[in-house]
C-alpha positions in Angstrom: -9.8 15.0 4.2 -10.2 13.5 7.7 -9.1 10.3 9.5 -10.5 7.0 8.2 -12.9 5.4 10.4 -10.2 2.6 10.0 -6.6 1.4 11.2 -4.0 -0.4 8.9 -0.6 -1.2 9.6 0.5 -3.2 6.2 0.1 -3.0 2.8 0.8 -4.7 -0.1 1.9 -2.9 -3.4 2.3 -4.5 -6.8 5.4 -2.7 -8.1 5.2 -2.3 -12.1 7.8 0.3 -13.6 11.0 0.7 -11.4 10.3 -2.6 -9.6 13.6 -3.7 -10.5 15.4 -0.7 -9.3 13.0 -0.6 -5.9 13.8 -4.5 -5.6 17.5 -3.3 -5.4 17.5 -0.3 -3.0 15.7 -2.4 -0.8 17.4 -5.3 -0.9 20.3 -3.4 -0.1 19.2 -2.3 3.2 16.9 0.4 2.0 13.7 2.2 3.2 11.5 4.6 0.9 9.1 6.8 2.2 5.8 7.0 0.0 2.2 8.7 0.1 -0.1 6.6 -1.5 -3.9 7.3 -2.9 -6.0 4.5 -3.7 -9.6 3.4 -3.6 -11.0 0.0 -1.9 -12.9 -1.7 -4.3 -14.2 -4.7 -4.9 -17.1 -6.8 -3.8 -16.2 -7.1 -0.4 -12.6 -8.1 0.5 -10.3 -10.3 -1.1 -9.0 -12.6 1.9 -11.4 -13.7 5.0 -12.0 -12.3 8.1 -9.1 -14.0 10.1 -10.2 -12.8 13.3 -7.3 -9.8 13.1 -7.6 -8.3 9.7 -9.5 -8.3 6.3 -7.3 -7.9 2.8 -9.1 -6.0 0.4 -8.4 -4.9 -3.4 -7.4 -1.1 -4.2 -6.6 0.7 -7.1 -3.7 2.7 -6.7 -4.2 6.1 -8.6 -0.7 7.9 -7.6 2.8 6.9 -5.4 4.6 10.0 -4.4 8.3 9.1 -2.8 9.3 11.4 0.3 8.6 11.8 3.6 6.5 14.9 3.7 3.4 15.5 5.6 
C-alpha cells in the first residue's frame, strides 16, 4: 500500500453490532483505537464541496480494534 494522495481528519462510522456496548465505553470517558478498510464509492460525494471538505459514502469491509501499526 502507499499514502493516499489525500488527507482526512474525521470520519463517520455507522455502528451496527456492539453499538450499544461502544455507545457505553465511550460515553464513559472512553477512546478505542481502530484500523479501518473501506472503499469510496458512490457517484461523486455525498455532501458539497464546503470550501474545507467533501463527505463521501464508503463501504466499510472490516474494523480491527487496537492500536497497532
Amino acid at each position: 500500500m502507499k499514502p493516499a494522495p489525500f488527507t482526512s481528519d474525521f470520519m463517520l462510522l455507522d455502528v451496527k453490532n456492539g453499538r450499544a456496548k461502544l455507545a457505553k465505553q465511550i460515553e464513559a470517558g472512553g477512546k478505542v483505537d481502530v484500523w479501518i478498510k473501506a472503499t469510496i464509492e458512490g457517484a461523486g460525494g455525498v455532501g458539497r464541496d464546503d470550501g474545507v471538505s467533501i463527505e463521501f459514502a464508503a463501504q466499510v469491509h472490516s474494523v480491527k480494534v487496537g492500536s497497532g501499526r
